[in-house]
C-alpha positions as a printed Julia matrix, in Angstrom:
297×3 Matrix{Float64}:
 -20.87   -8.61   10.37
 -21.41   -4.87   10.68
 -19.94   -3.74   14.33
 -21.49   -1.0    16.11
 -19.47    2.32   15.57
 -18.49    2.76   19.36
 -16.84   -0.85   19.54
 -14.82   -1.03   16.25
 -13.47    2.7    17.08
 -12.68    1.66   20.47
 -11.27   -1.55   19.53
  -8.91    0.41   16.8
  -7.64    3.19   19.46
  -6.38    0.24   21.28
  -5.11   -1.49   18.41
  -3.3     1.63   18.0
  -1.13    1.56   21.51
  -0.42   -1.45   20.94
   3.63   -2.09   20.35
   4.95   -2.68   17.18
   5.2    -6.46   16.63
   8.09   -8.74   16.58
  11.24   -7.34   14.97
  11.7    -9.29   11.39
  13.99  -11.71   11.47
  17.82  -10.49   10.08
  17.44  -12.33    6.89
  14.45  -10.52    5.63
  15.37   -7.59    7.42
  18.08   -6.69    4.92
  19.7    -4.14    7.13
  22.66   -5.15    5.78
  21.79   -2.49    2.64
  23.07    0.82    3.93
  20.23    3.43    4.07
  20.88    7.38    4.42
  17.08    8.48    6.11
  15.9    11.42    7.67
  12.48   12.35    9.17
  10.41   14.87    7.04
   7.04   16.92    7.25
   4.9    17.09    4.31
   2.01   19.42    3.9
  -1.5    17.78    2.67
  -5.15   19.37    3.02
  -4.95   17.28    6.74
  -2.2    18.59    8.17
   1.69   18.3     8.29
   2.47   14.53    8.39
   5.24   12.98    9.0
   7.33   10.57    6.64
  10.52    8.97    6.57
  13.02    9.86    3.46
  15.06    6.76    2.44
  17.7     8.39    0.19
  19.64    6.2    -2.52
  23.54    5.51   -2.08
  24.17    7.88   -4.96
  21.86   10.49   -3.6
  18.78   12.26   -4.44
  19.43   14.5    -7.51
  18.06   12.83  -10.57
  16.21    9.65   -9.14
  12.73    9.23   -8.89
  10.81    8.93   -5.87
   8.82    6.21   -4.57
   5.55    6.59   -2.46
   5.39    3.69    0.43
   2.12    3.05    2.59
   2.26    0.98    5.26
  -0.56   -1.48    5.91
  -2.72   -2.04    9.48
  -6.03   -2.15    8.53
  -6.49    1.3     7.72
  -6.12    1.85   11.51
  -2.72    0.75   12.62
   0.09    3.23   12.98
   3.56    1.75   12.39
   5.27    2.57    9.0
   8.73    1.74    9.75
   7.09   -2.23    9.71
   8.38   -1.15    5.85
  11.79   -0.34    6.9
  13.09   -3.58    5.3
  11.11   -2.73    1.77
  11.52    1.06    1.68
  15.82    0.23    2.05
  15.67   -2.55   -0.33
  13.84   -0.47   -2.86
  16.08    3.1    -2.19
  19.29    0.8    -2.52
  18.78   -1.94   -5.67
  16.02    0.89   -6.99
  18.55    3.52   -6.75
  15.07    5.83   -5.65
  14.07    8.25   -3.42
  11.21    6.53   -1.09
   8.74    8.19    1.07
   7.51    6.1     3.7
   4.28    8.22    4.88
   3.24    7.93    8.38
  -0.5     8.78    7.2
  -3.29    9.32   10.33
  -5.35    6.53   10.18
  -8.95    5.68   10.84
 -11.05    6.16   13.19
  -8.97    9.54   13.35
  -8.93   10.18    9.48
 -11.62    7.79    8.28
 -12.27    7.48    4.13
 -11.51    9.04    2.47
  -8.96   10.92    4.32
  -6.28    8.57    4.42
  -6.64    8.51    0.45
  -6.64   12.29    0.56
  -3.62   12.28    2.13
  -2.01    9.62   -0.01
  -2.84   11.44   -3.19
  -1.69   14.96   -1.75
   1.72   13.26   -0.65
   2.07   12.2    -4.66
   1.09   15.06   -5.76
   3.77   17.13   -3.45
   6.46   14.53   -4.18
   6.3    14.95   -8.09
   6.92   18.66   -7.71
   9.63   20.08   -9.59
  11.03   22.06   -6.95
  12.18   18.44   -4.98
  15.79   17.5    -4.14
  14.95   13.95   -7.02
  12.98   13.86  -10.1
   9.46   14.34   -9.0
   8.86   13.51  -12.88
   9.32   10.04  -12.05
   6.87    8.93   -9.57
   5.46    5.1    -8.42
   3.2     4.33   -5.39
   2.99    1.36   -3.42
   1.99    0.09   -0.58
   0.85   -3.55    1.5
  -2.71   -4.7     2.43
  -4.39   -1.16    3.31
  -1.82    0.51    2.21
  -1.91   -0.84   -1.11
  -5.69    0.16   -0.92
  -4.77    3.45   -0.76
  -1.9     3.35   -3.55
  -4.59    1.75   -5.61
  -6.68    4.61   -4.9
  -3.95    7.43   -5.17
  -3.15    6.29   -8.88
  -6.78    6.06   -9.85
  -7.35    9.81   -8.81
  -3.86   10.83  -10.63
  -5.64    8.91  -13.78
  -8.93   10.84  -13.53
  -7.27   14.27  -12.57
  -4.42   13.85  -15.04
  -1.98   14.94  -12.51
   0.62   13.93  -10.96
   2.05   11.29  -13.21
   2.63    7.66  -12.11
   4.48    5.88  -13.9
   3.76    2.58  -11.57
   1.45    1.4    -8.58
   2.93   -1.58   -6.53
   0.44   -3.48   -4.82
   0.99   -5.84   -2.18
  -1.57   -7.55   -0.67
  -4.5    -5.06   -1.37
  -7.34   -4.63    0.39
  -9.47   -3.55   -2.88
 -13.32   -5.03   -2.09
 -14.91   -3.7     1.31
 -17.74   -4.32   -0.05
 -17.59   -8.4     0.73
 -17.65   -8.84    4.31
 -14.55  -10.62    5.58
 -16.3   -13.67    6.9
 -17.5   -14.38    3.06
 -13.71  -13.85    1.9
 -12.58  -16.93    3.96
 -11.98  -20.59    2.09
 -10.8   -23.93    3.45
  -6.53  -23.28    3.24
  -6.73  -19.64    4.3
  -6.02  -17.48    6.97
  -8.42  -16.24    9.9
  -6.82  -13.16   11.84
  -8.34  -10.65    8.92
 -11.77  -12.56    9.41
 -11.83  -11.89   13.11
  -9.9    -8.12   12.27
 -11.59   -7.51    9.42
 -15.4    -6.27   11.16
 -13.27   -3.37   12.74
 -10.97   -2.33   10.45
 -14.17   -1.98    7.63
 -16.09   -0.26   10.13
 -13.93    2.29   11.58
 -12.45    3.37    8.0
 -15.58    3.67    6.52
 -18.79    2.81    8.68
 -21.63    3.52    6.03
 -21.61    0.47    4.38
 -23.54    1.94    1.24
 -20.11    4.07    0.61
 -17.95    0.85    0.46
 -18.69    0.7    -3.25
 -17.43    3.71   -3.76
 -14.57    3.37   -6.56
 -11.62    3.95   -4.33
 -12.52    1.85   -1.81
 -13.37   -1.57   -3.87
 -11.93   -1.08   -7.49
 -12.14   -4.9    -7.53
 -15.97   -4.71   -6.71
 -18.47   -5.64   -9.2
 -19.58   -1.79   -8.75
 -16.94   -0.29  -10.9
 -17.44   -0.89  -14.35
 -15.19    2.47  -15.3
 -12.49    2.08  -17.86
  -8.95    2.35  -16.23
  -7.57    2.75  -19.96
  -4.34    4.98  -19.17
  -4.3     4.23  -15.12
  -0.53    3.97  -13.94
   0.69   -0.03  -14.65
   0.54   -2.24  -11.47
   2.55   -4.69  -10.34
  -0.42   -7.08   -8.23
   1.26   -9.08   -5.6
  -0.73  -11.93   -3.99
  -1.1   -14.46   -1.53
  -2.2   -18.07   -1.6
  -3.46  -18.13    2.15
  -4.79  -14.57    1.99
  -8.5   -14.25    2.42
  -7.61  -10.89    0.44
  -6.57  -12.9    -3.06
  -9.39  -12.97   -4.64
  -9.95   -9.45   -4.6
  -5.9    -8.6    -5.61
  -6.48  -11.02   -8.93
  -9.83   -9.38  -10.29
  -8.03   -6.15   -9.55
  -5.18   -7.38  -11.29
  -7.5    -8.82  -14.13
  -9.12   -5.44  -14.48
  -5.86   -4.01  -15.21
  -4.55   -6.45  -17.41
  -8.02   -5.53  -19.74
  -6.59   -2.11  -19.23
  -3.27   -2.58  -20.95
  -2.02   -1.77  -17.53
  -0.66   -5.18  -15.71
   3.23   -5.18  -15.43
   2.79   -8.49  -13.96
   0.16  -10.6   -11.41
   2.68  -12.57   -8.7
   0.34  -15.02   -6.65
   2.43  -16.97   -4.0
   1.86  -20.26   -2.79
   2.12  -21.83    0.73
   1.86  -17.99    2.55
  -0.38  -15.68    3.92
  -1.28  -11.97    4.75
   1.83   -9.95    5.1
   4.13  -12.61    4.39
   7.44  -11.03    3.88
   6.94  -10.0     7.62
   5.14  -12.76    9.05
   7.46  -15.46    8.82
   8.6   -16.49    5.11
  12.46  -16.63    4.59
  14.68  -14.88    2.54
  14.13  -17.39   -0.41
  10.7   -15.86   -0.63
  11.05  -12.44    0.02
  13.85  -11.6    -1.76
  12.41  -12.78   -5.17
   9.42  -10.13   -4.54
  11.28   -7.42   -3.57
  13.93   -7.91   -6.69
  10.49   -7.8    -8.8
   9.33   -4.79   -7.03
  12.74   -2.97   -7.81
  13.24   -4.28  -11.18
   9.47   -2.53  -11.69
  10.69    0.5   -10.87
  14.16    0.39  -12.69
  12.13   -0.16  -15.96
   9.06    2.27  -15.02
  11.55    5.38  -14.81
  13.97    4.28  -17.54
């Protein structure tokens, strides 16, 4: 289903002033990790945004720096949802993470939110930063990882900045499938009924949903990703969005480029903050930091 331009933008601007959902639960929370933050502007061809800075406990000189991009649809506006994963990551990680605040469709629609993650990458591997801007990953859940997905591919075809990993959880990474067609007996339905607005507000024409950094999983890129950053693909059983994350993941695996494919049973979209326990976040988020332990070794 294709919704008119008028309702899905509406219905997003509401979406939008909506509150920020439940607070996770303490065990997943891990706010028991000390985290040093402060609240940063960066400059991108959009505009100043703003972005959290999650430092590690022995400080910024000398780590590397990890990208974060919150998920929502491409429309939703709440990045410190990633609070938990941005501390986990700065503390076992021992990393400098960025966790953007990017404007969202229908204010930015694509491919300005992947302009914006790819001008955030580029300014945080600058020499010039307090960390090692030689040691960059991205990484980000459901749109988010869309648009970390994306932000690596144009690093790869530019040749600048280098990233030495791409964490994606969740991706959205085939637009091209409506999200009625994505749905199977055992999954989820809230990105079914979501999924008409979020497609249309971020990108409306529905010719341009091929495009290459919008589906990468699509059968409409056939490009080699021979020298992309390595990914670390993290599904979901109950996700109408795992099909799409394992070609993706099988595309980079042909690539040389899979660190590892992690498909979970028994959840769903956005696990690790809709509900699962400790006993299943906790392995993911040890994977995601072990990633980036051996990625800037």
């Amino acid at each position: 289903m294709v919704l008119p331009g008028w309702l899905a933008d509406g219905a997003a601007k509401l979406m939008q002033r909506a509150p920020r959902g439940p607070r996770l639960p303490s065990e997943v929370a891990f706010t028991e990790l000390p985290a040093t933050t402060e609240e940063i502007t960066i400059p991108t061809r959009h505009g100043q945004l703003r972005a959290i800075r999650y430092s590690p406990p022995s400080g910024p000189a000398g780590s590397g720096v990890y990208l974060n991009l919150h998920g929502g649809g491409f429309v939703i506006r709440h990045p410190e949802q990633d609070d938990a994963l941005c501390r986990f990551i700065a503390f076992h990680a021992g990393v400098t993470v960025i966790n953007l605040d990017y404007i969202p469709a229908p204010q930015s629609r694509f491919p300005g939110p992947v302009e914006q993650a790819y001008d955030v990458a580029a300014w945080a591997a600058a020499p010039d930063r307090p960390w090692d801007g030689g040691k960059l990953a991205v990484g980000g859940q459901s749109a988010g990882g869309a648009l970390a997905a994306a932000a690596a591919r144009l690093a790869f075809e530019g040749g600048a900045p280098d990233v030495a990993l791409q964490v994606l959880m969740y991706p959205a990474l085939d637009l091209t499938i409506p999200a009625a067609q994505k749905w199977a007996p055992g999954r989820e339905k809230f990105l079914v009924r979501m999924g008409p607005v979020f497609n249309s507000a971020y990108c409306p024409d529905v010719r341009v949903r091929a495009h290459r950094l919008i589906s990468p999983a699509s059968d409409a890129d056939t490009a080699s990703l021979a020298g992309i950053a390595p990914g670390l693909v993290i599904s979901a059983e109950r996700d109408i969005l795992r099909d799409e994350a394992g070609r993706y993941a099988q595309r980079l695996r042909a690539a040389d480029a899979l660190i590892d494919h992690l498909d979970l049973e028994g959840v769903g979209h956005a696990f690790n903050m809709g509900g699962a326990g400790r006993d299943v976040v906790l392995p993911v988020y040890e994977k995601i930091a072990e990633a980036v332990r051996v990625a800037f070794a």
